[in-house]
FIVO-583113 format. One record per residue (C-alpha): residue in three letters; chain; x, y, z. Coordinates in nm, 4 decimals, always signed. Example, Ala and Ser with C-alpha at 12.3 -4.5 7.8 and 13.67 -1.06 7.14 Angstrom:
residues 2
(rec 'ALA','A',(+1.2300,-0.4500,+0.7800))
(rec 'SER','A',(+1.3670,-0.1060,+0.7140))
***
This chain:
residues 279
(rec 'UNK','A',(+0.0000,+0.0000,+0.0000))
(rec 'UNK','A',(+0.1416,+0.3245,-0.1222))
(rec 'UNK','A',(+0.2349,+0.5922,+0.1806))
(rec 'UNK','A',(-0.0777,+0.8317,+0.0264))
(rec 'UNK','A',(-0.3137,+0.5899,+0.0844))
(rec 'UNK','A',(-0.1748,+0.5174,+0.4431))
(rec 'UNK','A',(-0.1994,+0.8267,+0.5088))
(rec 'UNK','A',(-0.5614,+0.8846,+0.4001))
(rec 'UNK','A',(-0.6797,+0.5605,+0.5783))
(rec 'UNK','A',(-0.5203,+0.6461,+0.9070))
(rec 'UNK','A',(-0.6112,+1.0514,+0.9401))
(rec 'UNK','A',(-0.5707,+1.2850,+1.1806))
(rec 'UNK','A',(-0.7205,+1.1373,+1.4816))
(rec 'UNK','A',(-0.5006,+0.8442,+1.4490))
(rec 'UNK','A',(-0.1977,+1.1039,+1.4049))
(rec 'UNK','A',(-0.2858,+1.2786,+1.7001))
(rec 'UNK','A',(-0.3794,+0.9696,+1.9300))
(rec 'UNK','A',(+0.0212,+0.8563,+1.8538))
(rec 'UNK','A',(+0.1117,+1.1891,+1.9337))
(rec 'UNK','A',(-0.0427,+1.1982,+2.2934))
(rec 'UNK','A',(+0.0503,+0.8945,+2.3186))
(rec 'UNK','A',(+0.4180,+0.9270,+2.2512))
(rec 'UNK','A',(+0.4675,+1.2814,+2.3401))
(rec 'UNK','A',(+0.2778,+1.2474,+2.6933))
(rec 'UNK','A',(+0.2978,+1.0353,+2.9852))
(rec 'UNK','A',(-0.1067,+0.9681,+2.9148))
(rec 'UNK','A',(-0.1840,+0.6268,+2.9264))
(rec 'UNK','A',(-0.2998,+0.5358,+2.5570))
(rec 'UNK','A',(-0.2720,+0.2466,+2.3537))
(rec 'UNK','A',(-0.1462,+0.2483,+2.0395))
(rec 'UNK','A',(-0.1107,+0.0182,+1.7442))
(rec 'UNK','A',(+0.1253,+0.0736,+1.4436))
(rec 'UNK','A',(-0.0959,+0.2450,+1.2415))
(rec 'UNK','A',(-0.1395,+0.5712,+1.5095))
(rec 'UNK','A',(+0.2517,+0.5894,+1.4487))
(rec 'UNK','A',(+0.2655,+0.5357,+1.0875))
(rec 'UNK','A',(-0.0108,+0.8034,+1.0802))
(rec 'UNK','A',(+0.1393,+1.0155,+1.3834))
(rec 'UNK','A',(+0.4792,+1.0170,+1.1011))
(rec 'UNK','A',(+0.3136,+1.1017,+0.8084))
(rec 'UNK','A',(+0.0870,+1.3979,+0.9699))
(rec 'UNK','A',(+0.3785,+1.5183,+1.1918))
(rec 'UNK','A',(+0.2661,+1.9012,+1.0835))
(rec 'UNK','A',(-0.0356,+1.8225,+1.3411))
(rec 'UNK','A',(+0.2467,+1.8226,+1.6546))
(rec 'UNK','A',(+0.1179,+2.2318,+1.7065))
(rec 'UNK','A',(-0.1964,+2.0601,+1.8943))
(rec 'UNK','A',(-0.0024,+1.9014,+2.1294))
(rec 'UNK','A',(+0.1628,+2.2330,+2.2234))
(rec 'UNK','A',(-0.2198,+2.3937,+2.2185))
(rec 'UNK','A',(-0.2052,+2.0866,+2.5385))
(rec 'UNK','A',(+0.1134,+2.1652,+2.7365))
(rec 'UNK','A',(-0.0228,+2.4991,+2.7147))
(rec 'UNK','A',(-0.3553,+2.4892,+2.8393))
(rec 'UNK','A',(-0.2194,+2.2339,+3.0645))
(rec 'UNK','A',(+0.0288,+2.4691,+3.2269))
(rec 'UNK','A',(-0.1967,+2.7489,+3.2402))
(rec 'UNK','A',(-0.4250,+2.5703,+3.4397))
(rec 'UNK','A',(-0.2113,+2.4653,+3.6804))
(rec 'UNK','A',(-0.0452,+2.8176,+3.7083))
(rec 'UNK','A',(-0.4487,+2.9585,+3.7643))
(rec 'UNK','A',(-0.4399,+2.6761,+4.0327))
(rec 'UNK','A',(-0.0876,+2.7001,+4.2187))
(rec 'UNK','A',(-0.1164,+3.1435,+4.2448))
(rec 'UNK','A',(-0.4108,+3.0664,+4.4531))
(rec 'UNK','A',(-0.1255,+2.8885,+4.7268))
(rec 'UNK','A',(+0.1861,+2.9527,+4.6467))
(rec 'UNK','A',(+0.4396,+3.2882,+4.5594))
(rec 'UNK','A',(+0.4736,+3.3431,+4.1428))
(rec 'UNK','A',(+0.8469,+3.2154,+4.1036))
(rec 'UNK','A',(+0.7713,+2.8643,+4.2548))
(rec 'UNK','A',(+0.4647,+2.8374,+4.1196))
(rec 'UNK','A',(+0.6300,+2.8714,+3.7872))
(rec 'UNK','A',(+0.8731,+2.6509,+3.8854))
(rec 'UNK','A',(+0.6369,+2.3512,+3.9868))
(rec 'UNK','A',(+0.4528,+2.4207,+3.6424))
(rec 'UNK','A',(+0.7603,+2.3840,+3.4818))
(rec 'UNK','A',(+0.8385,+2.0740,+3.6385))
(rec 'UNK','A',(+0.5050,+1.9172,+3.5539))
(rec 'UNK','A',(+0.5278,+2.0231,+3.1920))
(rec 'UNK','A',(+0.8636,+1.8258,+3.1539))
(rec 'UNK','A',(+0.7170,+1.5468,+3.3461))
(rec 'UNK','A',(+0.4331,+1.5119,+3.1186))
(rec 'UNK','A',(+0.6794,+1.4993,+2.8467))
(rec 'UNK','A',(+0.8703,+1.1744,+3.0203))
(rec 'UNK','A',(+1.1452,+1.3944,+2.9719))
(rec 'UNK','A',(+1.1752,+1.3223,+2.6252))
(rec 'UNK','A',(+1.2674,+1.6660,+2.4738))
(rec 'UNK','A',(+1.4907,+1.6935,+2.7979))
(rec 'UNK','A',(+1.6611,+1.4074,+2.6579))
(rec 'UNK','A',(+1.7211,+1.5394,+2.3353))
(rec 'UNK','A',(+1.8486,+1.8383,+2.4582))
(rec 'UNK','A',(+2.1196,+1.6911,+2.6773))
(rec 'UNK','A',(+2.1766,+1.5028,+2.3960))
(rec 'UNK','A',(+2.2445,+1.7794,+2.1267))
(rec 'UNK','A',(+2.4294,+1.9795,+2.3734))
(rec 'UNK','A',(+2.7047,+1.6933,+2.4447))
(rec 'UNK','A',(+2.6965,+1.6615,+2.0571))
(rec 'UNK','A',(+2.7726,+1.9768,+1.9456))
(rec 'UNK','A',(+3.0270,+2.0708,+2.1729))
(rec 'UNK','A',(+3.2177,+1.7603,+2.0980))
(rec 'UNK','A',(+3.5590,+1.8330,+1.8961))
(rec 'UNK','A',(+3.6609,+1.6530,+1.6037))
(rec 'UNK','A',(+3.4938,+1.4646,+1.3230))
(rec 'UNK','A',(+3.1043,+1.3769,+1.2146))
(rec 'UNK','A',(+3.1941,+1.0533,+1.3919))
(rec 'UNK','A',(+3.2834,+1.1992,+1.7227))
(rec 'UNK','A',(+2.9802,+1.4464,+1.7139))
(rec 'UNK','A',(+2.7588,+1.1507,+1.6186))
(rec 'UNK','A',(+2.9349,+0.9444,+1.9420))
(rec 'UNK','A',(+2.8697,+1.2217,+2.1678))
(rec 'UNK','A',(+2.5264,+1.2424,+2.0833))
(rec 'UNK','A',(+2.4443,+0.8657,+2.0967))
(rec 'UNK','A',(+2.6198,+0.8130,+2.4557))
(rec 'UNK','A',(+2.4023,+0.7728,+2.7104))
(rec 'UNK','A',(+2.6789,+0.9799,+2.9971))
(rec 'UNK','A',(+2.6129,+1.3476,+3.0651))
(rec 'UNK','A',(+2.8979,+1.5662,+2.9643))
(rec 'UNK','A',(+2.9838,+1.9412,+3.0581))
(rec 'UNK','A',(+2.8393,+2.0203,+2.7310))
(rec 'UNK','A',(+2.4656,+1.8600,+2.8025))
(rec 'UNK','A',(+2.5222,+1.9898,+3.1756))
(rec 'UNK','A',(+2.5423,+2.3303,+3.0678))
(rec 'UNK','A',(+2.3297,+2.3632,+2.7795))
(rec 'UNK','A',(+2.0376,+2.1999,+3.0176))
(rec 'UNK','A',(+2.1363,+2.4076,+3.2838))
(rec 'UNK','A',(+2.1091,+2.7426,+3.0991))
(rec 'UNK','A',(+1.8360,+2.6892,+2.8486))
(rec 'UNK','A',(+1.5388,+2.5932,+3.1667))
(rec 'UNK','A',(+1.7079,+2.8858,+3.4249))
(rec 'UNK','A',(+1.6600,+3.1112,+3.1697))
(rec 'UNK','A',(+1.3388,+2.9550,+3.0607))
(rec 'UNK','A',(+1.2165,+2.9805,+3.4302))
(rec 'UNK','A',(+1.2669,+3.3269,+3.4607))
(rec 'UNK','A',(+1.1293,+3.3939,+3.1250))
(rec 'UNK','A',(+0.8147,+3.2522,+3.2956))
(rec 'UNK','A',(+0.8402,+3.4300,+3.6242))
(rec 'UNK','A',(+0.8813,+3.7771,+3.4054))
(rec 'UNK','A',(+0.5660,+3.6811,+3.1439))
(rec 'UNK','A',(+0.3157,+3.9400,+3.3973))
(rec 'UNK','A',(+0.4745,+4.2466,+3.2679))
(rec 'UNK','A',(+0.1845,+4.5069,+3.2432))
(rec 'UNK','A',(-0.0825,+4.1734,+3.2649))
(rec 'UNK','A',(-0.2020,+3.9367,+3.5027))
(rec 'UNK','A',(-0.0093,+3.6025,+3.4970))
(rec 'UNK','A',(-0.2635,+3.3707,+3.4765))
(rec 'UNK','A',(-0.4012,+3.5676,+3.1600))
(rec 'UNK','A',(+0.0200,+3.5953,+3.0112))
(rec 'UNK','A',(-0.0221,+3.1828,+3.0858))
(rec 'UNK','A',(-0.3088,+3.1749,+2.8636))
(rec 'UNK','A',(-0.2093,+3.3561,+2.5978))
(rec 'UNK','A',(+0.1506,+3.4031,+2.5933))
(rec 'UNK','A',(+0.2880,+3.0501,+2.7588))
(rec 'UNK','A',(+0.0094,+2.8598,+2.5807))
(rec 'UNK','A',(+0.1360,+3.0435,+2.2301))
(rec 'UNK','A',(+0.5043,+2.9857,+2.2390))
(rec 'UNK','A',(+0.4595,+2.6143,+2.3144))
(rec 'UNK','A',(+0.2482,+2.6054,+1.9678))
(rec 'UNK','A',(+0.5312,+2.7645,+1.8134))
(rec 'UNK','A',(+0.8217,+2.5677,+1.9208))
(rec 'UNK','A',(+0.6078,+2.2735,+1.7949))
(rec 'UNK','A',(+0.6018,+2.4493,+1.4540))
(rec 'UNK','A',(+0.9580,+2.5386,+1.4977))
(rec 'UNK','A',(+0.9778,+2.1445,+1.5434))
(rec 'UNK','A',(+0.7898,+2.0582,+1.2118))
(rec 'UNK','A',(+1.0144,+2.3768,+1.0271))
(rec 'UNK','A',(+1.3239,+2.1241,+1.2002))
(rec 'UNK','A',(+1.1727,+1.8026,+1.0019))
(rec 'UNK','A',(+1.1246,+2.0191,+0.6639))
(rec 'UNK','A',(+1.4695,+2.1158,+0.6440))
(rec 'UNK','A',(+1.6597,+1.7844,+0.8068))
(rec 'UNK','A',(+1.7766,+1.5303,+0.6256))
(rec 'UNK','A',(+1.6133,+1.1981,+0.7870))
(rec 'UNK','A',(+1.7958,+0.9786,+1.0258))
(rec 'UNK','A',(+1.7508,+0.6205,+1.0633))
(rec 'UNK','A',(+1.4513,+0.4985,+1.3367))
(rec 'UNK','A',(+1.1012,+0.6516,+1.3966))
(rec 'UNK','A',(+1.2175,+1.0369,+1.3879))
(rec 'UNK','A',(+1.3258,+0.9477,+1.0272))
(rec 'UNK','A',(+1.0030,+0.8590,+0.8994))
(rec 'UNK','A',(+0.8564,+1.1903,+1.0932))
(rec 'UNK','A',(+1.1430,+1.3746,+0.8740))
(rec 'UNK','A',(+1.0724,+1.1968,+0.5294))
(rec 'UNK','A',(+0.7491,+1.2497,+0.5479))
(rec 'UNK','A',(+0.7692,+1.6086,+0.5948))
(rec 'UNK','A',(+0.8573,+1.8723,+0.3454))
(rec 'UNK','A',(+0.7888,+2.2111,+0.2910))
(rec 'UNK','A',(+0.3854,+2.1808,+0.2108))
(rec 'UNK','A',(+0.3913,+2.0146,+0.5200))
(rec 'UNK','A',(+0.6015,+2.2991,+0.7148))
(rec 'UNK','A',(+0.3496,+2.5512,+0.5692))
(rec 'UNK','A',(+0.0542,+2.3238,+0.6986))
(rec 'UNK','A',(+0.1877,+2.3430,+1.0612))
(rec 'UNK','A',(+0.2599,+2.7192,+1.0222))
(rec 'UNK','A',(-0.1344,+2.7894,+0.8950))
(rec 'UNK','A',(-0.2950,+2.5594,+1.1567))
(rec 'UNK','A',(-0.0335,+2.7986,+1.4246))
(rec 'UNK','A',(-0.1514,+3.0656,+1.3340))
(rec 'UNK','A',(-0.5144,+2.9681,+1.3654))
(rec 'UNK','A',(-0.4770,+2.7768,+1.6990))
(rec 'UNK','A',(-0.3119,+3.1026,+1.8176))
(rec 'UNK','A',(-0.5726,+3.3110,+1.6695))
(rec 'UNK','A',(-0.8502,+3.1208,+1.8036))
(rec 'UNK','A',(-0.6927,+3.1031,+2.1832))
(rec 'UNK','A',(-0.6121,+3.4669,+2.1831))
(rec 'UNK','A',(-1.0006,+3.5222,+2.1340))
(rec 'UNK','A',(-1.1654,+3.3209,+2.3441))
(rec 'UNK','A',(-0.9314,+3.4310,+2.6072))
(rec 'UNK','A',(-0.9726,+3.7881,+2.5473))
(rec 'UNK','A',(-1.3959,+3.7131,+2.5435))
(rec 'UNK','A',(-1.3593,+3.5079,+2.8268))
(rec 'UNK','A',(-1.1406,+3.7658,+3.0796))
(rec 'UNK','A',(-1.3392,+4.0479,+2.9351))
(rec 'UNK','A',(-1.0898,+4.3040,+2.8246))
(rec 'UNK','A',(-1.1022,+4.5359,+2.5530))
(rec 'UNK','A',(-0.9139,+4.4216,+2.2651))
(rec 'UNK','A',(-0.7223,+4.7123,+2.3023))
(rec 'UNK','A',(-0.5656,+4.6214,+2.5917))
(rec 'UNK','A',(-0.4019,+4.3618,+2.4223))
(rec 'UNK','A',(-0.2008,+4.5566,+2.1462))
(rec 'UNK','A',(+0.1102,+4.3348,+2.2142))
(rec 'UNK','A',(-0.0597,+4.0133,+2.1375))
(rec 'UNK','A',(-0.0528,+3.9963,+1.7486))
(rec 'UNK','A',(+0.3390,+4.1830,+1.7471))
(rec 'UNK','A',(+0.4090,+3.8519,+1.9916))
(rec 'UNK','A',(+0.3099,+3.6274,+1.7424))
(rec 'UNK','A',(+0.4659,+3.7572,+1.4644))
(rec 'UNK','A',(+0.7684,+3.7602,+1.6014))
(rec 'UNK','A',(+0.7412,+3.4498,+1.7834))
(rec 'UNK','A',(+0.5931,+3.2847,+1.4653))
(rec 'UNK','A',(+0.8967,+3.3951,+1.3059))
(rec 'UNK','A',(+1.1195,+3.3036,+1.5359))
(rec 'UNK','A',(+0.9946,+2.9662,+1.5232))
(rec 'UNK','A',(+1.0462,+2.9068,+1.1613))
(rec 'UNK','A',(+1.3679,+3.0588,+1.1054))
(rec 'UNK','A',(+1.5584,+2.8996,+1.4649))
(rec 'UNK','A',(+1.3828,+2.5568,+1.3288))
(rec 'UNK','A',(+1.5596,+2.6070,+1.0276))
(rec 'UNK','A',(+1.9211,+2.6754,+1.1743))
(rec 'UNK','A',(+1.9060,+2.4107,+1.3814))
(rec 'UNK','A',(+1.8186,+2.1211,+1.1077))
(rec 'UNK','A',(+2.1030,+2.2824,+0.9093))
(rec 'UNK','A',(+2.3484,+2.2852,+1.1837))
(rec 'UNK','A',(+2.2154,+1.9417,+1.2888))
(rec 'UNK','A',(+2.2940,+1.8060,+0.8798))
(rec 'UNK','A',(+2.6152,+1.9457,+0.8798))
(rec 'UNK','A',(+2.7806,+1.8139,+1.2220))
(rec 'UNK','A',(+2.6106,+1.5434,+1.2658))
(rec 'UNK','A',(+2.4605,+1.3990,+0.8903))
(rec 'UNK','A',(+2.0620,+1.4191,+0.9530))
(rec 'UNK','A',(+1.8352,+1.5223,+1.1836))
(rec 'UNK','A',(+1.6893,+1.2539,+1.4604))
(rec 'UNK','A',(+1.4834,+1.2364,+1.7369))
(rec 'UNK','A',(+1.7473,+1.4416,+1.9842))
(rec 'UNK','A',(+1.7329,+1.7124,+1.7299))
(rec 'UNK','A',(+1.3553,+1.7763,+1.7305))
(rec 'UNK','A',(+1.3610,+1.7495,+2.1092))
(rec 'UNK','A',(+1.6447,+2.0087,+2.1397))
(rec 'UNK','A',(+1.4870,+2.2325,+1.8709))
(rec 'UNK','A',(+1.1530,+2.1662,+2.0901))
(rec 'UNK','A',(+1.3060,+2.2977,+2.4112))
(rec 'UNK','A',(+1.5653,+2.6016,+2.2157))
(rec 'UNK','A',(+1.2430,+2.7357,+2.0392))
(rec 'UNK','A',(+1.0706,+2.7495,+2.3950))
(rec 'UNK','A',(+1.3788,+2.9797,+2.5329))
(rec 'UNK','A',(+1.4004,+3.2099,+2.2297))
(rec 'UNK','A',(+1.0241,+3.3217,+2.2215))
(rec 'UNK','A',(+0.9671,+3.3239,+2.5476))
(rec 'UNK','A',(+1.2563,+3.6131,+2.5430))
(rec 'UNK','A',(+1.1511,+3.7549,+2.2691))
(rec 'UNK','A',(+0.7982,+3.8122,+2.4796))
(rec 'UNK','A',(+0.9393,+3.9499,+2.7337))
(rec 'UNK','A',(+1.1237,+4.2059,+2.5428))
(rec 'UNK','A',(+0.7688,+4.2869,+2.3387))
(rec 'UNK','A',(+0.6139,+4.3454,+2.7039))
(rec 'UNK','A',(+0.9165,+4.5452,+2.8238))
(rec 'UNK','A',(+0.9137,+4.7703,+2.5197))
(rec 'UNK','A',(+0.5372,+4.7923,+2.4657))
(rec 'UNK','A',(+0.3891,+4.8310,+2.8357))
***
């Protein structure tokens, strides 16, 4: 049977059932076809960002009610990776013993594949979720946090998903699962993921906005943050799966965790800097 007609037969809901169930600690059975489908339809992966985003904004509306604004973040944090099982975590230790490894593809490709923790995945772990945390902690510049949870947190983990699919577009495929993700993903599909972004995003910042009962005005900053965290998606997905083919041959499962967890850092920065300048 041709990859098409795969493809056809097994949809989107059997995409995004071997999504949640690979990408989340939830507890749901899956057959082969939810991960040939999950592969082929990888430019769906923005939804489960829409989740770890309404998931963490949740908890943060819970934890404020009990605890100070820095650990709650922290504790929300926590969860979020937990949900994960660590995965993207993984990928990102990974990449960051990889890189910083000296000498040939080989030794690159070594580094990334051993299963130690060198200074290089020590500090690239170390720096990317500190300065992730208190990218969170600072997201209540000129807005309640709860409400900057909703529609800034909730935002930038839909775009590092499309900065994710953008990663798979431009890689060249790696043996194992993450190389059928990558195969199966070109630029129509890259554009895919960057439309159904942009209307996830659009849709969220609506409801929210209906829902908390502000005047859209209020909310000036919200369309300049996703522009430039849109773009800063695309283009840091795009780095990364070129860096990622040139030291280390193709791009793999650690890559699209590390370009998961990089994206994350960048736009929630980048937000920060929009609420500094704007409010």
């Amino acid at each position: 049977m041709s990859v098409t007609n795969d493809s056809e037969k097994y949809g989107m809901f059997s995409a995004l059932k071997g999504m949640f169930s690979f990408f989340t600690i939830l507890p749901i059975n899956i057959e082969m076809k939810e991960i040939n489908a999950m592969n082929r339809k990888f430019w769906l992966v923005p939804i489960v960002g829409l989740f770890f985003g309404l998931l963490a904004s949740f908890e943060m509306w819970g934890l404020l009610q009990v605890l100070p604004k820095m650990l709650a973040c922290a504790v929300t944090l926590f969860t979020m990776m937990f949900v994960n099982r660590y995965l993207h975590l993984d990928g990102l230790l990974d990449v960051g013993d990889g890189l910083t490894a000296v000498g040939s593809q080989e030794k690159h490709l070594k580094a990334l594949k051993d299963s130690t923790i060198g200074s290089g995945a020590f500090a690239t772990g170390l720096f990317v979720y500190l300065i992730t945390f208190i990218a969170m902690c600072n997201l209540d510049i000129g807005v309640p946090m709860v409400v900057a949870f909703f529609t800034l947190f909730t935002m930038s983990e839909i775009l590092c998903r499309n900065g994710q699919v953008f990663a798979a577009a431009f890689g060249i495929p790696s043996n194992g699962m993450a190389g059928d993700s990558i195969r199966s993903t070109g630029i129509k599909e890259a554009i895919k993921s960057l439309v159904l972004s942009l209307i996830l995003i659009a849709l969220l910042e609506v409801c929210v906005i209906a829902i908390v009962g502000f005047d859209a005005h209020h909310y000036t900053y919200l369309p300049v943050c996703a522009f430039v965290g849109t773009l800063a998606s695309c283009i840091w997905g795009k780095i990364l799966a070129s860096k990622a083919n040139r030291t280390f041959g193709a791009v793999n499962g650690d890559i699209l965790g590390a370009v998961n967890e990089s994206t994350r850092v960048i736009i929630l920065v980048s937000f920060v800097i929009v609420l500094t300048v704007m409010i």
